[in-house]
N, CA, C and O of each residue as an XYZ file, in Angstrom:
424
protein
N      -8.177     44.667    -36.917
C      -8.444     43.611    -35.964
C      -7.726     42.336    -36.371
O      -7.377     42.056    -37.518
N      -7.522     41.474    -35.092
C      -7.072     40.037    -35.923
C      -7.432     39.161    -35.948
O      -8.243     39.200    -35.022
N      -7.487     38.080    -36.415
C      -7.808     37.019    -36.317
C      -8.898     36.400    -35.011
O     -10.005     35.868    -34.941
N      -7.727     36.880    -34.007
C      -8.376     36.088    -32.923
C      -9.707     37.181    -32.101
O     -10.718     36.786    -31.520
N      -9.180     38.823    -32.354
C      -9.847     39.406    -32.048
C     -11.225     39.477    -33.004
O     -11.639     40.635    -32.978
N     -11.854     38.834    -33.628
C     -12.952     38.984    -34.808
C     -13.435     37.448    -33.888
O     -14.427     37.670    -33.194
N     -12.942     36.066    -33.783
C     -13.182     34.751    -33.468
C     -14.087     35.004    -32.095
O     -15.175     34.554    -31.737
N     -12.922     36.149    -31.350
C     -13.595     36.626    -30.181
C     -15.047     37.219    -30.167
O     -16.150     36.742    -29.900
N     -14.687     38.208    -30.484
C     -16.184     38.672    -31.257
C     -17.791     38.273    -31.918
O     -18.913     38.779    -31.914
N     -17.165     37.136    -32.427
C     -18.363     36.439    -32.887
C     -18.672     35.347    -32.034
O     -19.900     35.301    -31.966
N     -18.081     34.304    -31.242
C     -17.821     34.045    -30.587
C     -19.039     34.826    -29.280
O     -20.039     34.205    -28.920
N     -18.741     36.034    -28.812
C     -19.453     37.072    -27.938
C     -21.053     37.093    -28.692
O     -22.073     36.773    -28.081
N     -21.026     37.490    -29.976
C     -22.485     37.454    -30.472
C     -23.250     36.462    -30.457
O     -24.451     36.404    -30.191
N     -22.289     35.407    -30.847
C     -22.946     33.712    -30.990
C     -23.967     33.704    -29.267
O     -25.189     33.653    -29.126
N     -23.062     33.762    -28.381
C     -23.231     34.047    -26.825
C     -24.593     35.089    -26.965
O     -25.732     34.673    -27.174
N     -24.337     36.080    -26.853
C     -25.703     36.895    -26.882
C     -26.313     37.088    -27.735
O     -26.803     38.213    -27.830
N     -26.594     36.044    -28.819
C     -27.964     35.794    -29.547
C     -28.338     34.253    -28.964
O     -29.516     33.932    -28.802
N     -27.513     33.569    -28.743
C     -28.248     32.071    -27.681
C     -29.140     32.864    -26.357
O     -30.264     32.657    -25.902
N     -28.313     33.622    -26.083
C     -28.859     33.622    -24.569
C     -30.524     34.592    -25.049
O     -31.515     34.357    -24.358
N     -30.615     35.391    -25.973
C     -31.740     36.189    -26.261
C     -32.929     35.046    -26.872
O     -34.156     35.021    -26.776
N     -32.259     34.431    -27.319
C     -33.527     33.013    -28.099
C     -33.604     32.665    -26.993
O     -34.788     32.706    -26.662
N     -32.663     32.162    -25.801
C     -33.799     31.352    -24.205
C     -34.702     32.201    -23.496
O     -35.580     31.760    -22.755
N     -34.540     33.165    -23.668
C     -35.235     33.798    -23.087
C     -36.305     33.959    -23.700
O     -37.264     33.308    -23.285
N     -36.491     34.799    -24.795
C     -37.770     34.328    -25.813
C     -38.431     33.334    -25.821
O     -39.660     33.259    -25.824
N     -37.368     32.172    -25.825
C     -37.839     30.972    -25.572
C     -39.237     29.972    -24.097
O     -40.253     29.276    -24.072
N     -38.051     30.753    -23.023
C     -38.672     30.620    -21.904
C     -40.191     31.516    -21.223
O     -41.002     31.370    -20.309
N     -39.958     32.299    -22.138
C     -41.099     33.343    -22.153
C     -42.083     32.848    -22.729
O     -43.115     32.754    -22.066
N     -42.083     32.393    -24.083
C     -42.990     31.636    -24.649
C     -43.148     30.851    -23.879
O     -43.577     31.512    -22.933
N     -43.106     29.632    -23.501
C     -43.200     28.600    -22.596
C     -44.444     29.374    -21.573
O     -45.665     29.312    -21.715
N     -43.776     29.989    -20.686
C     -44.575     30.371    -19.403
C     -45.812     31.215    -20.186
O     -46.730     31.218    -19.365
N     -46.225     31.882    -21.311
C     -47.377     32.486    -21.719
C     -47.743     30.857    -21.780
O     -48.467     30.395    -20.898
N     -47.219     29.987    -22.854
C     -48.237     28.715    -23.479
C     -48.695     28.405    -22.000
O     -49.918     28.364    -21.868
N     -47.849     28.151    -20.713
C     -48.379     27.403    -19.608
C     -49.398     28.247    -19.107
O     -50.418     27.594    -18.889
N     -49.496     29.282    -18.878
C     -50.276     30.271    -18.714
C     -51.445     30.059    -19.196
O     -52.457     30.132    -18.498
N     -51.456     29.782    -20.400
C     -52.981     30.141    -21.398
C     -53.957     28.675    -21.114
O     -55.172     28.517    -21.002
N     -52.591     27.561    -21.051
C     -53.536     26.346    -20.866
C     -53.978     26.131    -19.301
O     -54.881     25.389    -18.915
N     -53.113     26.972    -18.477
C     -54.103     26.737    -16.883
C     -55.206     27.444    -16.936
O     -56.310     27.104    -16.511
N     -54.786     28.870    -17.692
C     -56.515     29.293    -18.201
C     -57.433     28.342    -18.513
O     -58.332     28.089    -17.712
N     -57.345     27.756    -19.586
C     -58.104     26.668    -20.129
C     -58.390     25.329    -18.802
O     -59.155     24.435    -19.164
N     -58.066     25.262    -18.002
C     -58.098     24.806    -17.317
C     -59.112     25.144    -15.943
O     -59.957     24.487    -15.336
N     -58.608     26.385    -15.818
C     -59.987     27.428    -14.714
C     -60.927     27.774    -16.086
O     -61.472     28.870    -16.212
N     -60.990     27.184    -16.637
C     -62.298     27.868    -17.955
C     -62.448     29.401    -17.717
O     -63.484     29.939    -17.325
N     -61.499     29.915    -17.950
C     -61.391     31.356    -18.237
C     -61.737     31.700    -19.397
O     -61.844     30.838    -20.269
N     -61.973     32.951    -19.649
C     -62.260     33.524    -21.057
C     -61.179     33.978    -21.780
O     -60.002     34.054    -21.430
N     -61.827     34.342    -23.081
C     -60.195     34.461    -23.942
C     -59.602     35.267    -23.269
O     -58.582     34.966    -22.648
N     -60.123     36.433    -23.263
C     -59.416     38.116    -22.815
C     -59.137     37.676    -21.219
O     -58.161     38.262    -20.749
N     -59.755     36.832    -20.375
C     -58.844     36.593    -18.975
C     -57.542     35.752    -18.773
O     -56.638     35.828    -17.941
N     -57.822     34.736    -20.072
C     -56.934     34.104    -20.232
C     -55.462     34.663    -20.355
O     -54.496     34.430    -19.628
N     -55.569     35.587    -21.644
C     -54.427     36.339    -22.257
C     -53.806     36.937    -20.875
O     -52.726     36.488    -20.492
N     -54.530     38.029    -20.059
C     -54.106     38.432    -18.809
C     -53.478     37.852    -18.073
O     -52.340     38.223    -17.789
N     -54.088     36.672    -17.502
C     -53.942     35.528    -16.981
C     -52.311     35.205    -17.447
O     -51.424     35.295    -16.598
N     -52.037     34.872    -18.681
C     -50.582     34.237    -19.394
C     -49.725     35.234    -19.130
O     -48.540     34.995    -18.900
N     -50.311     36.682    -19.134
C     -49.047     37.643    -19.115
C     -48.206     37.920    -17.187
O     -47.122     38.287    -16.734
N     -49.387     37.515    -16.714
C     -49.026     37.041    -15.035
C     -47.736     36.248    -15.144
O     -46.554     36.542    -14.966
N     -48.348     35.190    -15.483
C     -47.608     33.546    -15.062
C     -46.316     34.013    -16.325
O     -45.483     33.107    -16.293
N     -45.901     35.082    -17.375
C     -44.975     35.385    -17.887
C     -44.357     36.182    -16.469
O     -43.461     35.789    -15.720
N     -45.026     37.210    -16.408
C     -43.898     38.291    -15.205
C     -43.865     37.532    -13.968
O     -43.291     38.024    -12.997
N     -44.525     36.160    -13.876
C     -43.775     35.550    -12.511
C     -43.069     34.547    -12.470
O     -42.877     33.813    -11.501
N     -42.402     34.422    -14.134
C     -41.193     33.831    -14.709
C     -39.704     34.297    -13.946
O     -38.809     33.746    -13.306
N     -40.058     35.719    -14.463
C     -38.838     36.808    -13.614
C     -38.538     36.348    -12.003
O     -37.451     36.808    -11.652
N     -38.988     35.821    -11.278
C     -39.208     35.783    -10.250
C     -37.777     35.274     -9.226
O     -37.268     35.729     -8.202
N     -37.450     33.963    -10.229
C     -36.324     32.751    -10.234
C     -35.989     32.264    -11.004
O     -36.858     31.774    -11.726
N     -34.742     32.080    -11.342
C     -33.920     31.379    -12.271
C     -34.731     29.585    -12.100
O     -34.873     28.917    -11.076
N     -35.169     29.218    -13.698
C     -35.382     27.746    -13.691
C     -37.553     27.719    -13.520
O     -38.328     28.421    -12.870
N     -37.700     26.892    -14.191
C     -39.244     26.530    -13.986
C     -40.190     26.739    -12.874
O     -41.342     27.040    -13.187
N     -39.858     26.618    -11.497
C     -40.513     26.744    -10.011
C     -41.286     27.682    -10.028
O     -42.372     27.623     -9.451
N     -40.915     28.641    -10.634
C     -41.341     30.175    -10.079
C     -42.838     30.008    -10.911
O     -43.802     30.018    -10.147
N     -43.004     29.931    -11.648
C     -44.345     29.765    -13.138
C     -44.689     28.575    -12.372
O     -45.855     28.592    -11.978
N     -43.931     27.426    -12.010
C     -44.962     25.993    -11.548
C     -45.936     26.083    -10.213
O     -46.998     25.550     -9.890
N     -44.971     27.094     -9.564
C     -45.442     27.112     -7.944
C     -47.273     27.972     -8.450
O     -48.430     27.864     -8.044
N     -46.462     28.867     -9.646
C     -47.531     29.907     -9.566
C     -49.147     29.408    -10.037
O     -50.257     29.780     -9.655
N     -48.737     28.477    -10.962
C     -49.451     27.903    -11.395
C     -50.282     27.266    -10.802
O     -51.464     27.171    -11.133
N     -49.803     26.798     -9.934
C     -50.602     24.965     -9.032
C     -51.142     26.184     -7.876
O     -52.309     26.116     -7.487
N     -50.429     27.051     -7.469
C     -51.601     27.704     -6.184
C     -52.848     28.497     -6.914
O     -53.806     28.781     -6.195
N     -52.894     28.927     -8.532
C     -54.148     29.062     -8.703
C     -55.125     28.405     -9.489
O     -56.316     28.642     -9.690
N     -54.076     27.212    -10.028
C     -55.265     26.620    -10.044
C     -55.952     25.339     -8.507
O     -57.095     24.880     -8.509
N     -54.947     25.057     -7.456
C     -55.755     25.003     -6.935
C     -56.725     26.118     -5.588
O     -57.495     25.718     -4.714
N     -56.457     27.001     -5.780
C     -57.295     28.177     -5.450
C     -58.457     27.862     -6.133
O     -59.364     27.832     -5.300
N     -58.885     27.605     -7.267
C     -59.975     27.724     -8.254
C     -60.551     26.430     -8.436
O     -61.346     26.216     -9.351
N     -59.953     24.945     -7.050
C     -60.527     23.804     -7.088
C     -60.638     23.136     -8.252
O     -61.605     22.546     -8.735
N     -59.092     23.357     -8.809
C     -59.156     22.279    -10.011
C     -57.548     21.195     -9.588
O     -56.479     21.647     -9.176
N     -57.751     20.300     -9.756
C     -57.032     19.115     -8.698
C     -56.311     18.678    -10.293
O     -56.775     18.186    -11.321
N     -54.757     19.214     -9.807
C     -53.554     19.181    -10.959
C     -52.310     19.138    -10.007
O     -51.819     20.105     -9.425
N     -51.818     17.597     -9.949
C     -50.550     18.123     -9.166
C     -49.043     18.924    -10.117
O     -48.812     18.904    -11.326
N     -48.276     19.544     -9.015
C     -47.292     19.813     -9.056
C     -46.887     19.124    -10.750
O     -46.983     19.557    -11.898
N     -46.485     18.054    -10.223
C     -46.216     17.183    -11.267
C     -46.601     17.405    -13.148
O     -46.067     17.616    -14.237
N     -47.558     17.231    -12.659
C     -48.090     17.350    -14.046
C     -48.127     18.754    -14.799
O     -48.314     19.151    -15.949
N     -47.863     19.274    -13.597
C     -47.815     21.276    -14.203
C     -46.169     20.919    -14.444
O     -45.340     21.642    -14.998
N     -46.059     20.193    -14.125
C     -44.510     20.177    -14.476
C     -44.029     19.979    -16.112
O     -43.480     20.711    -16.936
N     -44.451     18.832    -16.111
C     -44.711     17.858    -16.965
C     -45.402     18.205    -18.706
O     -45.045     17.731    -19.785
N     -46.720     19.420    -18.314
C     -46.833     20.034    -19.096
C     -46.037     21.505    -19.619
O     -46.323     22.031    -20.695
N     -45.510     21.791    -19.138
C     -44.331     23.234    -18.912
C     -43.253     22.437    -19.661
O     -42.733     23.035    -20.603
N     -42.794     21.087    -19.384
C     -41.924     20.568    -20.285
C     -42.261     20.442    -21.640
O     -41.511     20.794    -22.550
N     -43.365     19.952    -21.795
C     -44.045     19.670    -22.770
C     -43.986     20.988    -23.929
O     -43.428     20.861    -25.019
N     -44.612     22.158    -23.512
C     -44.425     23.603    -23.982
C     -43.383     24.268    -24.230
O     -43.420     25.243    -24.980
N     -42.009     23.751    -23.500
C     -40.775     23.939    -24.493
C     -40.802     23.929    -25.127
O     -40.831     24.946    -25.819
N     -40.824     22.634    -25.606
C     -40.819     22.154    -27.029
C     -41.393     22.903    -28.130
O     -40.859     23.263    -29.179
N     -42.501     23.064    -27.734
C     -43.815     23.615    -28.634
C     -43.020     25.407    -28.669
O     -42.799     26.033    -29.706
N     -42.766     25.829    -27.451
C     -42.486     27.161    -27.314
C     -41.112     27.601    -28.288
O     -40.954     28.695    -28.830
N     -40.029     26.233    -28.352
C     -39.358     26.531    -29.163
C     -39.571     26.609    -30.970
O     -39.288     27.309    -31.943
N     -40.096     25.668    -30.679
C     -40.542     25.549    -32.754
C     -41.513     27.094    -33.139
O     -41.781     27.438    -34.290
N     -41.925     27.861    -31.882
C     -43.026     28.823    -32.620
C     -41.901     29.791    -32.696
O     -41.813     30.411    -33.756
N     -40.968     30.054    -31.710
C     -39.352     30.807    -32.068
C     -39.110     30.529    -32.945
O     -39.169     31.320    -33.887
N     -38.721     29.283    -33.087
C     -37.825     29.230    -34.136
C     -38.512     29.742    -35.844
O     -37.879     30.169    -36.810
N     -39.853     29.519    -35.721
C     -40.676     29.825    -37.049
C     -41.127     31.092    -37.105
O     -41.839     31.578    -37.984
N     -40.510     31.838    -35.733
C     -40.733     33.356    -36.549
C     -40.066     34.101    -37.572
O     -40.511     35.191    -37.931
């Protein structure tokens, strides 16, 4: 191989190990948002967990946050707990953060 073909290469891995940490990444995120709208409908642990693995598979849904925010705000207000948009926003940002450092410390 040469030079440029190896640069290439790693280069390609660098690429598909970023893109496998966002996703991990973003996954985490939508369980943490998940668990705290639980906490929010005062769910129980074991509904909760359920609950997070939802608002994970309705991550898949759309590229970008909406898909988990929309999902979010119609149940919790289904369940008459008064959280706008916004702030489900706001906290989902918030859980990046958090979602990345528990990645990164595995």
């Amino acid at each position: 191989m040469t030079t440029f073909d190896d640069r290439q290469q790693a280069f390609e891995n660098k690429f598909k190990h970023d893109q496998d940490l966002q996703f991990r990444v973003n996954a985490r995120r939508a369980k943490l948002l998940g668990l705290w709208a639980a906490a929010q409908m005062k769910m129980s642990a074991e509904d909760a967990e359920t609950y997070a693995k939802q608002v994970v598979s309705a991550d898949f849904e759309e590229a970008g946050v909406d898909d988990i925010v929309r999902k979010v705000h119609t149940d919790l207000s289904g369940k008459g707990v008064a959280v706008s948009t916004h702030q489900i926003e706001r906290e989902a940002e918030r859980l990046l953060g958090e979602a990345k450092v528990q990645i990164m410390n595995q």
